[in-house]
N, C-alpha and C positions, 0 to 999 in steps of 0.2 A: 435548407439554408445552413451556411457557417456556425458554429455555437455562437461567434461574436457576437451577433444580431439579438439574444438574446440578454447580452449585457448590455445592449444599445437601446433595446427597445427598455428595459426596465430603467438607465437614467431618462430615460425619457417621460414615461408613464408614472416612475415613483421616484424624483431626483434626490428628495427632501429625506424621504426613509434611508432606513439602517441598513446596511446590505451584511459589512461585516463588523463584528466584536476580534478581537483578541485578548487574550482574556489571563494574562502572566501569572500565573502563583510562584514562581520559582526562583525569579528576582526580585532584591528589593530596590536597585534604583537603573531606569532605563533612561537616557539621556534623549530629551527632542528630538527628534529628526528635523533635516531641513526643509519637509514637505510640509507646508504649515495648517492643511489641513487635518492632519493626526492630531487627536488630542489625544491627552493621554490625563487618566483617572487615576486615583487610586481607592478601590473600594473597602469601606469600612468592614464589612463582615468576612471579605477572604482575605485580606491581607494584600491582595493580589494588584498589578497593573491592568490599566484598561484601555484601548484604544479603541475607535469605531469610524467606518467611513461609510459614507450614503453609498447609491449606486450610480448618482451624478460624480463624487468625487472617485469613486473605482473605475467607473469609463475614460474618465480624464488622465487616469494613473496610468493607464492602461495605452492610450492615445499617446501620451506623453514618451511613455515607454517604447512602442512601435516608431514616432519618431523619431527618437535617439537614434533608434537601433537601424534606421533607416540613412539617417542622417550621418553614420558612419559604415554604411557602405554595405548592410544587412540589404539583402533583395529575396525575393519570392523563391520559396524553395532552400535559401539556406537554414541552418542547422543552431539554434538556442541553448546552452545545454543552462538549466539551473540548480543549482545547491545549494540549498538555505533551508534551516529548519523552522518549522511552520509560524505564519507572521502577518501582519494585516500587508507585507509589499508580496508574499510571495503571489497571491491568485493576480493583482493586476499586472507583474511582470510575466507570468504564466503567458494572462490576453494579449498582453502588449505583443510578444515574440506574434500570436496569432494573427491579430490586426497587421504587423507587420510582412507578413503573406511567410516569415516562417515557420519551422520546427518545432515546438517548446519538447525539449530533450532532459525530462526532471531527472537527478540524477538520486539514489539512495543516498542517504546522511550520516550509513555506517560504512560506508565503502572505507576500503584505504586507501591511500595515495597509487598506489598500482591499481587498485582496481580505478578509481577515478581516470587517472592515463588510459586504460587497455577502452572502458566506454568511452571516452571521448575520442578518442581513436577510431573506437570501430565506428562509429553515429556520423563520423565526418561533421565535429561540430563546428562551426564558426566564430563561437561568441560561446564565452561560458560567465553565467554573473554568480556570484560568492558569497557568502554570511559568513561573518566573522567568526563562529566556531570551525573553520576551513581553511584560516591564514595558514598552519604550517601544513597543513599536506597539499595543499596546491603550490606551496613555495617550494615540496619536496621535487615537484615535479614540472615546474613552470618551464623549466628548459629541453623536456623531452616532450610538448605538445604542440609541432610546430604549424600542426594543421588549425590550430586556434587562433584568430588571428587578434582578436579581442576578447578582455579580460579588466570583468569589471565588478568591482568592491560595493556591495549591499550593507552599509552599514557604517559606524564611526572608528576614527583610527584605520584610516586607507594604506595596507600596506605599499613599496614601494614598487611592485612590481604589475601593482594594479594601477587603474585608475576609477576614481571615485562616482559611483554610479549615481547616486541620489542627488548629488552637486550639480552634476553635467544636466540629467534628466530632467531637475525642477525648472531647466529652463528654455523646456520645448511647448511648442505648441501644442495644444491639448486639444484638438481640433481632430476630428476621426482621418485619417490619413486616406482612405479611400482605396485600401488597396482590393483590387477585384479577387473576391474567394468562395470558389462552387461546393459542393458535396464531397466530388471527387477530386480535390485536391488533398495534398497531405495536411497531417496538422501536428502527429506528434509521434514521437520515438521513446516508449517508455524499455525499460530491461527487465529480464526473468534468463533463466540459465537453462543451459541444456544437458543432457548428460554427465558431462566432463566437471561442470561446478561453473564454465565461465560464462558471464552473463550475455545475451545473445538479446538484438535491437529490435523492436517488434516497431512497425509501422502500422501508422493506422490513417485512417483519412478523417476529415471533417465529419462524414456519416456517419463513420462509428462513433465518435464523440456526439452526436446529436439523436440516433441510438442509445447511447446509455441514459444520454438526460430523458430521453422519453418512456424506456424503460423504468428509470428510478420514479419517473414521477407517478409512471400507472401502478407499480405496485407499493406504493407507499402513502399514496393520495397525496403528497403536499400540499398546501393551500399557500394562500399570501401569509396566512394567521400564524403558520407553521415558525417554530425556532428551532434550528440545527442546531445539534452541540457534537462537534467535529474535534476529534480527539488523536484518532490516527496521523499517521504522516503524511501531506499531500503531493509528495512524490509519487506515492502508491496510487495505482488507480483506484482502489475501495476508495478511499476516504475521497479524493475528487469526483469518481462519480457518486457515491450519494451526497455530495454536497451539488453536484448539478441537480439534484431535483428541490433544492433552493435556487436555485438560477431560472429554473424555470417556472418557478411559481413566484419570483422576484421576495422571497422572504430573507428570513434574517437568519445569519450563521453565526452561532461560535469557535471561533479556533483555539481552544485550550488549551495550556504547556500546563503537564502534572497532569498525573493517572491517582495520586491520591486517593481511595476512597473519600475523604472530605471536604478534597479538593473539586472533585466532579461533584455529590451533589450540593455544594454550596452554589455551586456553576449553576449547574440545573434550575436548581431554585431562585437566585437570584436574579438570571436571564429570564426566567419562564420559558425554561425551556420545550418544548412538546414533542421531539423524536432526538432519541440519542442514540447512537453505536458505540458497541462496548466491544472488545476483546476478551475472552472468558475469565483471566486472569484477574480482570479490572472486576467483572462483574461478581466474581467468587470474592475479592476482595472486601467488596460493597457489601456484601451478605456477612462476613465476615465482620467486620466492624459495626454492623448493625446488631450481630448477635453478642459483640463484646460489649453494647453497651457505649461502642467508641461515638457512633451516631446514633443520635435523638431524633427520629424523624417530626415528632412533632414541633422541634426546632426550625423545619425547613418549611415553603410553602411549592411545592410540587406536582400540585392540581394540574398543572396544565402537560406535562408531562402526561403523554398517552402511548408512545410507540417504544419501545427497547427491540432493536436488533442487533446481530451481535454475527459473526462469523472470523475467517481469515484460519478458520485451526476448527477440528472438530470440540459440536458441544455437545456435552453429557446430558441426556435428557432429566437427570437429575438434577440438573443445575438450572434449568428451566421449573420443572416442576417448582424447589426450593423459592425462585424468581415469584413467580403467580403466586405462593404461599407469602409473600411480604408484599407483595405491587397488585394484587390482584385487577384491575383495573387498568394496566396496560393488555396494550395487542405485541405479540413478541413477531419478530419475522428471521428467517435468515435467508442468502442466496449464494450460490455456488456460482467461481469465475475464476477465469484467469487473466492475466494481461493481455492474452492473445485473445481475449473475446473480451477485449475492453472493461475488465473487472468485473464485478460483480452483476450477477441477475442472467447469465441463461437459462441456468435453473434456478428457480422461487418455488419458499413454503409456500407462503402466505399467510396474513395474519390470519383467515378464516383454517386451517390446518394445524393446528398448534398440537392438533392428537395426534400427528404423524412426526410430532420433534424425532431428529433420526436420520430422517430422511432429509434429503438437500432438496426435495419438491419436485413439481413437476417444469415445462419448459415453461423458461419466461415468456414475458410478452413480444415476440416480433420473433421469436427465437422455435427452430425443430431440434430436438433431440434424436439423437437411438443408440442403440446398442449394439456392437457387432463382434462378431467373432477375429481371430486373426485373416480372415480369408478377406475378410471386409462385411464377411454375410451379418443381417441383424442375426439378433440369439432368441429363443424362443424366451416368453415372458419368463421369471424366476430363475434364469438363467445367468451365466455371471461374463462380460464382454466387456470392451474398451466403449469409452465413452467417448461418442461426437457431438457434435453441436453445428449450426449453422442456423446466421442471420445475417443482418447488417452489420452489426459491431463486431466481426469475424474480420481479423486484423489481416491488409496487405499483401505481409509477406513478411519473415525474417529478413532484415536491412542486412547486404553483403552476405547472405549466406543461403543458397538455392538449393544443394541440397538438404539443408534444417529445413527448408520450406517446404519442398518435396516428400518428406518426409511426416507432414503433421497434417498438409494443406491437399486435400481431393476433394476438383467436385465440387469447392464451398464448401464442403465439411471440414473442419476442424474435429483432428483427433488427440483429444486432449491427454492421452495416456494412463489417466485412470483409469479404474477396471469397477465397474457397476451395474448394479441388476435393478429389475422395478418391479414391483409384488404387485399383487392384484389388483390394485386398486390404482395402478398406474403410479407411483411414488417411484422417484430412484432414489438407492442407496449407495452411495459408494463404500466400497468392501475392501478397496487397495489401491495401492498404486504401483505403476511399471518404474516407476522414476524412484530415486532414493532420496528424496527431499525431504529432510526431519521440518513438522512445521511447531515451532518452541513459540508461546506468548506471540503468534500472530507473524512470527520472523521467519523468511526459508533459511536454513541452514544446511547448504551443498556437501555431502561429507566427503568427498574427493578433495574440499582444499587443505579439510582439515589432516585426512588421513595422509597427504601428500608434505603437510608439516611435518606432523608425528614421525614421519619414516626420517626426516633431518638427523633427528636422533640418533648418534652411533650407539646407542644400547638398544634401540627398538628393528625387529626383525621385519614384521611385519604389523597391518593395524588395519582394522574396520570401524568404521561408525557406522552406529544405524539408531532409531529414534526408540524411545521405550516411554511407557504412558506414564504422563503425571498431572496427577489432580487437579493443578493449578496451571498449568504452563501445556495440557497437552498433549509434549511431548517434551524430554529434553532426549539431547545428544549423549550417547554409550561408546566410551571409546573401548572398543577390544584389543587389548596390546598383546601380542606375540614377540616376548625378550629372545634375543639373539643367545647361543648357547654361553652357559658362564658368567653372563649379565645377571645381575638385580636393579632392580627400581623399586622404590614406593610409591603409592598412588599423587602423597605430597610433593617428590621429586616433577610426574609427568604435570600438575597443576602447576608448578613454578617453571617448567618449561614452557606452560603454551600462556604465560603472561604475554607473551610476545602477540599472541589473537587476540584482536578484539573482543569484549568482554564474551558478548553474544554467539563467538563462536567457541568459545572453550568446552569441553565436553564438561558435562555436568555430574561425569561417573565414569569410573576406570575399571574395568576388568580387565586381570592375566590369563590370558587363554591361547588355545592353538585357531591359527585362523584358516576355519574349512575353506579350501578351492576345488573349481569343478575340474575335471580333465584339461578344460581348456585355458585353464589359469585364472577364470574368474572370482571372485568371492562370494561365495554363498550366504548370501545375508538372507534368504527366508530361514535356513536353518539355524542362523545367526539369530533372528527373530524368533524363531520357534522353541530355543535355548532358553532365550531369556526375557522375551516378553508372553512366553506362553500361547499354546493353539488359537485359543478363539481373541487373542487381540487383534478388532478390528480397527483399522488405520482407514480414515477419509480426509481429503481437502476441501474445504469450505474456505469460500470467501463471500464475504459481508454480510 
């Protein structure tokens, strides 16, 4: 069945309960909406705002939304795209697009104004809806999107080239629309990149999506009892599929803004919370301000918290250990994914596995793995091969791009392009990757866009990035600059040059160096890496 069914059947079953929190620590005054079932709180011990909606008033939001979108000329198979940073409207306009027999097409929140053009372009989207941290790069670009036909304002202060989505919306019928939707129809167009740095459309259908909720719920158990505390961006498939295995257990979710260490476990505590996902950053941070003394845990009441997982960036098995030596009484978990296999969980530790932190586990629930060589043969056990995967939540196809498909997609296998071995005991590790993906605090960073800035530069000759290990973050980004003859720079100069990149993509370290190529003019970034992040750094992607 559709995922929708599962937001139907819980207003049905549970209309009265809490489905979602929002949970603002960042602001201090957010103006009503015009949906008048949002209340909005202000709690005494975080400082923070509060809103919550049942799952009879998220069906309705949701209903409502499919209507609009219906009601202006949206039909079965067109294209949704959303951008709005995490919020008690983004999951019911998410359903709504669904209910509406479209696409929901989430889009990243860091994008720039070209990159938002070049996805909505490729996705063929129809209808793109906006949050007000988006007025000027969608205004950069409003006049080169012409395949959009609709454009519509999530929020207050409706700029002029929008029209005002929550006005229009609150005054549809909240009546489930009835549009007919199987397994195998589509349901959603999320991005990841290829090669080159640019981001490339993965399709997936309603199975894969009901797939991951089944997936998440068998290795996480969620109950009704269960409380999400949802942290990540719900753009991303992590954070939306483990928060389907609240959907499917019809429990309660928090959507938190603020990574604060006191910020999150005020959260925790406050909500009762009992299964969080961390980013390592966050959780290194947590530990960190508990050792300063900055948090009192005996200040908080935390009891019901039992689960921490944690993924999207490898994690140090130290940094778990460290975890168990303060929380001893949680179960930890992580799972290995990508967008093209619907986020997270082909591969799962498992909470009973904790001796194997290291490793990304074995195959999930619905999910075959192997390992093969270039030929395509598997490898023999302790051997090192590109990593497959195949199940149900094994994505489509690349949207508009048949040789990228061709290229990943045999057989139902997905070949996901990292290189991993499995030891005796059946456990895979991953040991590398084919792709140059720096993954920094949970973020991919393509260094093709970057190193194709860098070269802008009339002083820079040439330039490499590649990812070098940091404690907290993972990974950050190494720019290697090769100066043109007779040039100088300082390291200050190229930092005030790539203001122009977004925060998240600036390298985070400059080296002058000569940049090794192969005969065939490529860039040798394992000797790049072998320079400067040393022989035995091992590089893995982890998601959730």
């Amino acid at each position: 069945m559709p995922i929708t069914k599962y937001l139907e059947n819980n207003a049905k079953n549970y209309p009265n309960e809490v489905a979602l929190v929002e949970l603002n620590s960042e602001v201090r005054e957010i103006r009503r909406t015009t949906w008048r079932e949002y209340e909005l709180i202000e709690s005494s011990k975080t400082s923070a705002y509060r809103r919550e909606i049942t799952w009879r008033v998220f069906d309705e939001k949701a209903n409502r939304c499919a209507n609009f979108l219906i009601s202006r000329g949206i039909k079965k198979g067109d294209k949704v795209a959303i951008l709005m940073m995490n919020g008690i409207e983004w999951l019911p306009i998410y359903f709504g697009a669904l209910k509406a027999g479209a696409l929901a097409v989430p889009l990243n929140f860091r994008y720039t104004a070209e990159e938002i053009r070049y996805c909505l372009d490729l996705a063929d989207a129809d209808a793109l809806l906006f949050g007000p941290e988006f007025i000027g790069r969608i205004e950069e670009i409003v006049d080169n999107i012409p395949k959009v036909k609709l454009i519509f304002y999530v929020g207050d202060g409706c700029p002029v080239f929008a029209e005002n989505y929550l006005h229009l919306a609150a005054n549809e019928s909240s009546a489930n629309p009835e549009i007919e939707l199987t397994d195998d129809d589509y349901a959603a167009i999320y991005f990841s990149s290829g090669t080159t740095g640019f981001p490339k459309a993965i399709l997936h259908k309603h199975m894969s999506l009901m797939h991951s909720a089944a997936c998440e719920q068998k290795h996480h158990g969620q109950t009704h009892d269960d409380v999400f505390l949802c942290i990540p961006p719900l753009y991303h498939t992590g954070a939306k599929m483990h928060w389907f295995g609240s959907l499917i257990s019809a429990s309660r979710a928090v959507l938190l803004t603020g990574v604060k260490p006191e910020t999150i476990i005020s959260a925790a505590s406050d909500e009762k919370c009992s299964i969080v996902w961390l980013l390592v950053p966050w959780a290194q941070d947590i530990l960190d301000a508990i050792d300063a003394g900055r948090i009192d845990l005996t200040k908080y009441d935390l009891s019901k918290w039992r689960l921490m997982h944690i993924g999207a960036q490898p994690v140090p098995p130290s940094l778990i250990k460290r975890w168990k030596a303060v929380f001893p009484n949680h179960d930890y978990d992580t799972n290995y994914g990508l967008s093209e296999s619907i986020g997270p969980g082909c591969v799962h530790l498992g909470i009973e596995n904790i001796h194997k932190v290291g490793a990304i586990g074995v195959p999930g629930y619905g999910w075959e793995v192997k390992i093969v060589d270039e030929k395509k043969n598997e490898v023999a056990q302790g051997d090192v091969g590109e990593l497959a995967v195949k199940g149900p939540g094994v994505m489509t196809c690349y949207y508009r791009d048949e040789k990228a498909t061709n290229d990943v997609l045999k057989d139902g296998w997905l070949y996901t392009g990292d290189m991993a071995m499995q030891d005796e005991d059946g456990f895979i590790f991953l040991v590398d990757r084919k792709k140059d993906v720096i993954i920094t605090g949970g973020e991919n960073l393509y260094p093709v866009q970057i190193e194709d800035y860098l070269r802008s530069n009339p002083k820079i000759k040439d330039t490499a990035v590649i990812g070098l290990p940091d404690a907290r973050l993972g990974e950050i980004a190494a720019a290697i600059i090769e100066l043109k003859d007779g040039e100088s720079m300082t390291e200050e100069e190229v930092n005030d040059f790539c203001r122009e990149l977004p925060r998240y993509k600036r390298p985070r370290k400059v080296i002058f160096a000569v940049i090794p190529r192969n005969p065939t003019g490529k860039i040798e970034k394992p000797k790049l890496r072998k320079m400067y992040c040393g022989e035995s750094l091992v590089k893995t992607q982890i998601s959730g």
